[in-house]
N, C-alpha and C positions, 0 to 999 in steps of 0.2 A: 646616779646623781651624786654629786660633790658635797659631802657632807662641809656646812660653814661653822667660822668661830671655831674650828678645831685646830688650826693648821700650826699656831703657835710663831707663824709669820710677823714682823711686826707690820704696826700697820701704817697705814702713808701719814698719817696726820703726826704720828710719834717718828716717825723717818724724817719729815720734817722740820719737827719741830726741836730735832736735836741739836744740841748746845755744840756736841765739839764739833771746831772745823777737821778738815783731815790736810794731808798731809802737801803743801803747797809746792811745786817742782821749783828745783832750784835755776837761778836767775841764768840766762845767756847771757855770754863774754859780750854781747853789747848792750845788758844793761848800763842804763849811769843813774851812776849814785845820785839821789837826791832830786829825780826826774820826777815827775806825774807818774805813775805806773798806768803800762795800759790797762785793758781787762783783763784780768785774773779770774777764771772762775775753775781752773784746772783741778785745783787743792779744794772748792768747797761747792761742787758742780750738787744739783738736785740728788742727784745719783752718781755714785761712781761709773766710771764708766768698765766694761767687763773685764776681769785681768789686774783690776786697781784696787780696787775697793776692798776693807778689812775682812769681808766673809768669804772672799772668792780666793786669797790668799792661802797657800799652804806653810803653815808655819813650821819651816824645816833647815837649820844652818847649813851655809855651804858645806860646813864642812861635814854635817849629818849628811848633806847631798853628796860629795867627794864618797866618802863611805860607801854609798849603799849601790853607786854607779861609775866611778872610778873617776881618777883623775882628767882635767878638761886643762887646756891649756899645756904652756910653757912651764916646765918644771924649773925649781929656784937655781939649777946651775945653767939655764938658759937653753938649757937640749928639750925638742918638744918631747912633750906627754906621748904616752902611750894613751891609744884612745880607748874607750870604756867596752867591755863585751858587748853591745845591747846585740840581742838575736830578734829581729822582726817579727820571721813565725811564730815567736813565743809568746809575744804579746801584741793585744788589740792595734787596732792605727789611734785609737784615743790614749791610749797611756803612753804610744811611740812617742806620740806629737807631744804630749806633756813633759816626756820626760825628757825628747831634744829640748823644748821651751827651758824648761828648768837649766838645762845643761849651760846654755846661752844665759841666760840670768846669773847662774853661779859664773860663768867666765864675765863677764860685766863686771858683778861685785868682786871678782878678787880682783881686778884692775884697779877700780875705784880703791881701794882697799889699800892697794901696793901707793897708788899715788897718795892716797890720805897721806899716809904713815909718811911720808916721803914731806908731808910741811905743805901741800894743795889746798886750800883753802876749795876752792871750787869743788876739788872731787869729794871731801870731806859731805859738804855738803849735800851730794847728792849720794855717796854712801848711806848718811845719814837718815833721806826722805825714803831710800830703798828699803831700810833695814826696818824704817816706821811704818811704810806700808805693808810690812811683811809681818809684823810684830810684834821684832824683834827690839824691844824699846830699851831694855840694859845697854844692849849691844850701837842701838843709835845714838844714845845720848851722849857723849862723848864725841863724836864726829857733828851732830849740832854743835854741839857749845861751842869747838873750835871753828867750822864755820860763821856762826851768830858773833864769836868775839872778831871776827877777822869782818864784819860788817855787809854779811850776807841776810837780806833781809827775811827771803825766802825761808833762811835758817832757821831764821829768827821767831818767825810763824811756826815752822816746824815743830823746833823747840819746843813755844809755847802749847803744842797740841799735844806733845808727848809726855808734857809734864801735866798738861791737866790730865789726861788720862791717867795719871799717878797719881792724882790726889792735891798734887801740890799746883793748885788754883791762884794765890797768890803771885808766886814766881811767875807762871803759866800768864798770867796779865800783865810784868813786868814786858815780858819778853814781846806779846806781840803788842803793845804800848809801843815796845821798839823799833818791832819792822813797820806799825801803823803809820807812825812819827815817818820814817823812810819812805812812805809809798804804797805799802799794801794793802788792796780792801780785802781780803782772806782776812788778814792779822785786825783792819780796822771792825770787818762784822764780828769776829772772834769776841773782841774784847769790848765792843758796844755789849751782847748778849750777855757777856760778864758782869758788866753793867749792870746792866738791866734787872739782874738774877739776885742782885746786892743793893738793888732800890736805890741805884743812882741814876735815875731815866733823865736828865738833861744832859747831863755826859755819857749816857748809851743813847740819847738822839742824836748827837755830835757824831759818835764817831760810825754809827748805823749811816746818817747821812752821808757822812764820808763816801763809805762804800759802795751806798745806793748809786752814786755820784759819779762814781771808778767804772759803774756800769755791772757791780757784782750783784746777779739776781739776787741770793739769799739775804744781802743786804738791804735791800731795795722790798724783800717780802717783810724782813725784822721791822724796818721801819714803819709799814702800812700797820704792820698789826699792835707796835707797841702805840702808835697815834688812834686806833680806833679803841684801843682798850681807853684813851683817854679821849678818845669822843673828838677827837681834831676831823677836820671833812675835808683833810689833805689824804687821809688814810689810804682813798679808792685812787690816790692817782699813784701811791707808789706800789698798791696792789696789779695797779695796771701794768708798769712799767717791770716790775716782776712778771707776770703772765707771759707778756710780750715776747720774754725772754725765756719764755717755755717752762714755766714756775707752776704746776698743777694746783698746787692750793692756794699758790694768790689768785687765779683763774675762778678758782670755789668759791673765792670769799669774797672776789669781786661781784661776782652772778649773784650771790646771797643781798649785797649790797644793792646791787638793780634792782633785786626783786623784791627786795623792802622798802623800794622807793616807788616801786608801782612800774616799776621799766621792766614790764616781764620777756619783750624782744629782744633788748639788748642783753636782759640774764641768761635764758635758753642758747645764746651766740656763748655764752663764757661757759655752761656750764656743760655745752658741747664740746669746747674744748680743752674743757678739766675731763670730762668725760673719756676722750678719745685717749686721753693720756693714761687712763685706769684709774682714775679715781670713783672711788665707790659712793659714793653720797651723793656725788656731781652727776652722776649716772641716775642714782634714785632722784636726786630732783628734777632732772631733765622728765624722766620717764612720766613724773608727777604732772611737769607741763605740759608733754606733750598728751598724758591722757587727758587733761581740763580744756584743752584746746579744741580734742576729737572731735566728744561730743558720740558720732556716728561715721566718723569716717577710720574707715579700717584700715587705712593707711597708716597714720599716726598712730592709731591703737596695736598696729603691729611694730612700730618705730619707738613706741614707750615697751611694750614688752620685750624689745633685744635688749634695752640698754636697762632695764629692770632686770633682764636673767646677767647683762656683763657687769653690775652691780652686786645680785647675789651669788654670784661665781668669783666675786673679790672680795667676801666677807660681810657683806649689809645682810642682816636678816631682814629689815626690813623692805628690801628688796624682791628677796622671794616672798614678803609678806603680800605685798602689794600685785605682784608678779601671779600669784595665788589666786588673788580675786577679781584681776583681768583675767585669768584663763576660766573661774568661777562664769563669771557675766560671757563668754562665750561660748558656754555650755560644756565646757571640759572640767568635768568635775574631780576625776581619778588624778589628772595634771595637778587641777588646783594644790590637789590633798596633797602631795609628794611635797611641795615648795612649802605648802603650812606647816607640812611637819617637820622640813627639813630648818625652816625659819625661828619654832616651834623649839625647837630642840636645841636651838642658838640661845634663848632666854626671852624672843618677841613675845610680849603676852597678848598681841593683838592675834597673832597667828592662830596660839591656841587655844584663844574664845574661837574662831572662825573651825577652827578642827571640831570642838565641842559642839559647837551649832549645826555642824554637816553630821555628826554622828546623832542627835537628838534627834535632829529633821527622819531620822531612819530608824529609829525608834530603838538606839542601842545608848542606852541610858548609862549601862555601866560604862563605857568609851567617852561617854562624853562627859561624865562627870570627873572624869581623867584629867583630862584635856582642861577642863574646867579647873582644876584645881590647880596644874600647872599655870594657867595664865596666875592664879592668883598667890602663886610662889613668886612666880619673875613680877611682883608687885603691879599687877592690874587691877585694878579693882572690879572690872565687869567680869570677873570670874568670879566675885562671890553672887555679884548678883544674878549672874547665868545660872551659880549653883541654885538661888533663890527658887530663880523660874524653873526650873528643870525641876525640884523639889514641887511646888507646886503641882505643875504637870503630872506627877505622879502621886498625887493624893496625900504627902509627907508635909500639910500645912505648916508643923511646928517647927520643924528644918527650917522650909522656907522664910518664915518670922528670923529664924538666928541669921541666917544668911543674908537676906533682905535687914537686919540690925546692921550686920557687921560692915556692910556697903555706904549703909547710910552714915554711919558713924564717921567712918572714910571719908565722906564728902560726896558719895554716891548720887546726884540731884533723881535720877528715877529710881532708887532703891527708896531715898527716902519716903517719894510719893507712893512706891508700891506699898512699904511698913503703913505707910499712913490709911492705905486701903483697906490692909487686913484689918488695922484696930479698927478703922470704921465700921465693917463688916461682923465686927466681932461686938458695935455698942459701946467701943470706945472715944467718942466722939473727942471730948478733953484729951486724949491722948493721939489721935491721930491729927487734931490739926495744929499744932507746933511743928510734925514733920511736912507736911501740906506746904505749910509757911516757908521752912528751908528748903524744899523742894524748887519751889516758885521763886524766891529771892535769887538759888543759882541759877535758875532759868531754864527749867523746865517746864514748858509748854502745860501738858496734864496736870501737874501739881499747882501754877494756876488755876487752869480749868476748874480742877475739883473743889478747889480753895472757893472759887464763885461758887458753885452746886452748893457748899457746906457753909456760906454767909445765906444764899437763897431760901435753902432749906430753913432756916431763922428765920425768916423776913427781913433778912439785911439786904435789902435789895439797893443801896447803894454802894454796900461793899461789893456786892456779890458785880455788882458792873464794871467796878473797877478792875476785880480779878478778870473778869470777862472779857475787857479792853486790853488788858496785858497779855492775855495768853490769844486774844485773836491778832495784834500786831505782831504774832510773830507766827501766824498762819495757820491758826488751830480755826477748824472750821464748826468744830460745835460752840466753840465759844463769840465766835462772830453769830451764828444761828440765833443763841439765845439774845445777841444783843439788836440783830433783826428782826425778831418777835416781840422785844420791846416797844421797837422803834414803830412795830404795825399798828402794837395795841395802841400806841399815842395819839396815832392818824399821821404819823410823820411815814409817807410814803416814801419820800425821794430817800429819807435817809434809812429806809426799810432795803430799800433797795440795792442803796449801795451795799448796805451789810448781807443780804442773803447772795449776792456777787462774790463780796469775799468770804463766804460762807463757801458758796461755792467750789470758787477757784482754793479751797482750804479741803476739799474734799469729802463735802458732806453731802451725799443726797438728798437726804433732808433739807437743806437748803437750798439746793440745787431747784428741788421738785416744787419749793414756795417761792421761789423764785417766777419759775414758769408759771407757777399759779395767777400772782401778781400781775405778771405780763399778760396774762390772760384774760385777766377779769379789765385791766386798763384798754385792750383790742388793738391796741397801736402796735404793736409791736410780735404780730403772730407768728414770724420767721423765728425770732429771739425763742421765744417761750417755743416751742419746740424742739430748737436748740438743746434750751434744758431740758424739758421733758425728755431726751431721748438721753440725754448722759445720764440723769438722774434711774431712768428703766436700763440702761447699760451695766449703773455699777447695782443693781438689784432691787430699787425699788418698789415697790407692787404697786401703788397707787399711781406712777410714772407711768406703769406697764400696763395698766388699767387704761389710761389715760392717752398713751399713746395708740389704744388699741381700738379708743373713740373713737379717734381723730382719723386713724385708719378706714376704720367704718363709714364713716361721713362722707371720706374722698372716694368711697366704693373700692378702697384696697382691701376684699375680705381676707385674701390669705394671711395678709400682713397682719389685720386685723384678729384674725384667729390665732398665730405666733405669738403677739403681745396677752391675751388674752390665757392661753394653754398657760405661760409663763408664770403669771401673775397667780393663775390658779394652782399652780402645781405647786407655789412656794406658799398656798395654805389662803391667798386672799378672795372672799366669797362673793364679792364684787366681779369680782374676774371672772368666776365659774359661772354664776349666771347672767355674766354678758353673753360670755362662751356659749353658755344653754338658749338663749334668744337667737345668736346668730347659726347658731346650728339647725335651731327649728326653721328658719326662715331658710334655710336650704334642703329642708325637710330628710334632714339626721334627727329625727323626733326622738328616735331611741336612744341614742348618746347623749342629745339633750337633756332626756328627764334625768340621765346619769348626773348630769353637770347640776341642773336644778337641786337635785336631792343632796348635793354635797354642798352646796350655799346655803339648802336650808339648814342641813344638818347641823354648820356654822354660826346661824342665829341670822340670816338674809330674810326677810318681813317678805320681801315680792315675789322670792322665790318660793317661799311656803304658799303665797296666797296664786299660784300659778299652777305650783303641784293640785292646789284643791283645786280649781278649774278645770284643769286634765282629769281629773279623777271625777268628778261628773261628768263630763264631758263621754267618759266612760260606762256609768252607768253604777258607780262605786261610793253612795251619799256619806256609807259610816268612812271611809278614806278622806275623801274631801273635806266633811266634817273637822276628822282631827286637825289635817292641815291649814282650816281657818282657823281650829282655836293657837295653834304656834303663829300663825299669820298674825294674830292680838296681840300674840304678846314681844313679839321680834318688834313690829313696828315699822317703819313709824306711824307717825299718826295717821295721815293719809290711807296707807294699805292695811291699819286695824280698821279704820271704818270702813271701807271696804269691807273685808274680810270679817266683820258684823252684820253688815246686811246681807253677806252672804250667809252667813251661821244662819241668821233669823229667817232665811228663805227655806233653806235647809229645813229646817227645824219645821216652819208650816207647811212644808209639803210632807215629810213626814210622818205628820200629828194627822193630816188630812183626811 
């Protein structure tokens, strides 16, 4: 796998957004002076194209070339050259072919060269653009100027690129001020950017416009962007008209643009085709909508994950970050890890909270607190407070407090609510709800919540609703709960209702389970309340599972019956156990039953005690029975101690008898 961020490549947004133009091919014998010029984008193309451009160049004089491969050409007393030794088998067909290439270039440039010198204005000029694109810029500048004075405008532009590259920026805007004046939108974007660079942006819209106008993408991209940096909402139409023209980041910036306006169809079209182009951001956003769109369809989730991996194979870590946690959510966890680390190790610190969190989940503390500490070098903050928890987890409270400080301080909103937990735990009340408060202000949900627990626990009980209503509008279900239990005790049913709903749908069983209650006890509606009942026995409830195991009962579903039932009991509820113990007797499992019985009593169940004593005379065993009505007294309730008294006192006169 491709380690990223290493590569030392530049990258597309600084490719760019670079100032110099390059180098404009010089004018054909049927230019005319002072025409419209048509489009020009040769000299300031997206991309050089391969063979042109300043990196692909080898920069080597002809006559370093003559040297090292012998003379090419007509020798100066007009007898041809002896041709060069090149021996084939001796070298590759790639350096053959380079080196014929080469051979043709040096015989090209001495022509040029011999016409220069000879008073050519023309070949001067395109001497000149050779010797720039190869650059050799001592060597060009002299053959510009004489074409640029001889009123070539190409030159002109030339010129001006060769001397910004020296430094001399001034000049450098004279000159394509001159060929701009003439016709060129190369020389008009050149010296708009100049412009621009020197905070004169109504004459760098001028002459950007110019160029946009000539039909020069780059032109046409400077414009959009110098108009959006000033907030004009002409910006996206010359962003467009760059694109069109195959411009990748006016493409980006357009799709950014849709998709900040809520046009997310029309953005995924642009940023498919900043995409296609290799642009790395336009790929991680594409990949972004095309996961929000999924949902469940694997389709798209595989169509976000290529253009996520051709993303972080162009340099996003964030790319493989995301890339990481789709392969995560489809059960490829070893894939995940390799893109978190590889993300991880670019400086994403969302990566290596997600490294952390996979080595914790595994119980290798030292690894993750690794990981953890890098997120919180590449400035994330949820590495300290992962450090927090993870600290915690391991018994290291007083870590946890510095870490959980150092989060909150940052701005951490559940760091601060977690600091605010220990001091409350710790009898710091005055000192944990100041964090409470900033917790909840940035909009953490729990820090809320707890803020109402911590006015309740007062008797503030209409602050404590207030927090309650804040932290349940944004889907906290114990705090909608608490405000449906208000709304019972008032006798306000309807609006009880609605809130143990969004109690609910907030994922509380507990509210879930008074939900169904309600529904229950109203009888209208006994589809609904089962409904709940069976989510609320789903996510764990016991009283749900109890409840559902009634109901089962009733319809003569015992097996079902008996499943709710075992459930309910094995998770410790003695309601459960000795339902389970009745319906067991009633199919005469008597002996598993008394099991079930004696674990309800043992629980503190009043009928299951007063049942064991029944069984147990019933046997023929009064000191057993006996005991088991006096636990029957005192379990309760009322009903089964009286009971379970008049059975003591029978007891007792048969024995006395």
């Amino acid at each position: 796998m491709r380690l990223i961020g290493k590569s030392g490549a530049k990258s597309a947004a600084a490719a760019e957004a670079d100032t110099d133009a390059w180098a404009e091919s010089a004018e054909t014998p049927e230019s005319r002076p002072g025409a419209l010029p048509a489009q020009r984008t040769s000299g300031l193309s997206e991309r050089p194209a391969p063979g042109c451009g300043p990196d692909s160049l080898v920069h080597v004089s002809a006559r370093q070339f003559t040297a090292a491969v012998g003379a090419y050409g007509d020798r100066p007393d007009g007898e041809p050259g002896p041709a060069a030794a090149l021996d084939p088998a001796a070298l590759d067909p790639t350096s053959f072919e380079t080196a014929l290439a080469a051979r043709e270039s040096a015989a090209l440039e001495a022509r040029h060269r011999q016409a220069a010198d000879g008073g050519d204005a023309d070949a001067a000029g395109r001497l000149g653009t050779l010797l720039l694109r190869r650059g050799d810029l001592e060597d060009a500048e002299p053959y510009l100027r004489a074409a640029a004075a001889a009123g070539q405008r190409a030159a002109a532009n030339n010129l001006g690129v060769l001397l910004h590259q020296q430094g001399h920026r001034a000049e450098a805007g004279q000159w394509w001020r001159q060929a701009a004046v003439a016709g060129s939108a190369p020389a008009a974007h050149a010296l708009g950017l100049q412009l621009r660079d020197q905070g004169e942006e109504e004459a760098a819209e001028y002459w950007l416009h110019f160029a946009a106008d000539h039909g020069h993408p780059l032109g046409a991209y400077a414009l959009g962007d110098l108009m959006e940096h000033r907030r004009d909402v002409r910006a996206e139409r010359w962003f467009k008209v760059s694109a069109d023209a195959g411009h990748r980041e006016a493409a980006y910036r357009l799709a950014r643009m849709r998709e900040a306006a809520g046009d997310k169809e029309t953005a995924e079209a642009w940023y498919r085709t900043a995409a296609a182009r290799s642009h790395a951001r336009a790929a991680l956003r594409l990949g972004v909508l095309l996961e929000e769109r999924a949902r469940t369809e694997q389709s798209l989730l595989d169509e976000a994950a290529r253009w996520y991996r051709q993303a972080a194979q162009n340099g996003e870590p964030r790319a493989a970050c995301a890339l990481g946690f789709l392969l995560r959510d489809s059960g490829e966890i070893a894939a995940a890890a390799e893109w978190w680390q590889e993300a991880a190790e670019a400086g994403d610190g969302n990566a290596a909270n997600a490294l952390g969190a996979l080595h914790a989940s595994r119980g290798e503390a030292k690894e993750a607190e690794r990981w953890y500490r890098a997120a919180l070098d590449a400035g994330d903050q949820n590495g300290a407070f992962n450090l927090g928890l993870l600290c915690a987890g391991t018994g290291r409270e007083q870590q946890a407090e510095q870490w959980y400080r150092r989060a909150a301080y940052a701005g951490h909103r559940e760091a601060c609510n977690a600091l605010a937990v220990v001091l409350l735990q710790r009898g710091d009340e005055s000192g944990a709800e100041p964090w409470f408060s900033k917790a909840a202000e940035a909009g953490s949900v729990d820090g809320a919540f707890n803020l109402g627990v911590l006015h309740a626990g007062r008797g503030e009980q209409r602050q404590a609703q207030e927090w309650y209503a804040r932290a349940a509008a944004e889907g906290h279900g114990e705090a909608a709960l608490q405000l449906a239990v208000a709304q019972e005790q008032r006798g306000n049913l309807a609006g009880a209702l609605e809130r143990y709903r969004q109690s609910a749908a907030g994922g509380s069983a507990e509210g879930a389970f008074r939900l169904a209650s309600l529904l229950d006890r109203r009888g209208d509606a006994d589809a609904e309340a089962e409904h709940w009942y069976a989510l609320a026995a789903d996510a764990g409830h016991r009283r749900a599972q109890v409840r559902m195991g009634v109901r089962a009962a009733e319809r003569g579903a015992l097996e079902i019956a008996e499943s709710w039932y075992r459930r309910a009991a094995g998770a410790g509820s003695r309601s459960a156990a000795f339902n389970l113990g009745l319906l067991l007797a009633r199919q005469d499992r008597e002996a598993e039953a008394m099991l079930w019985y004696t674990r309800a009593a043992d629980a503190g169940h009043g009928r299951a005690a007063l049942r064991l004593a029944l069984l147990a005379l019933r046997r023929g065993e009064p000191v057993q029975a006996e005991n088991w009505c006096r636990r029957a007294i005192d379990y309760g309730p009322a009903e089964v101690a009286e009971r379970a008294g008049r059975l003591l006192g029978a007891l007792h006169a048969e024995l006395s008898a």
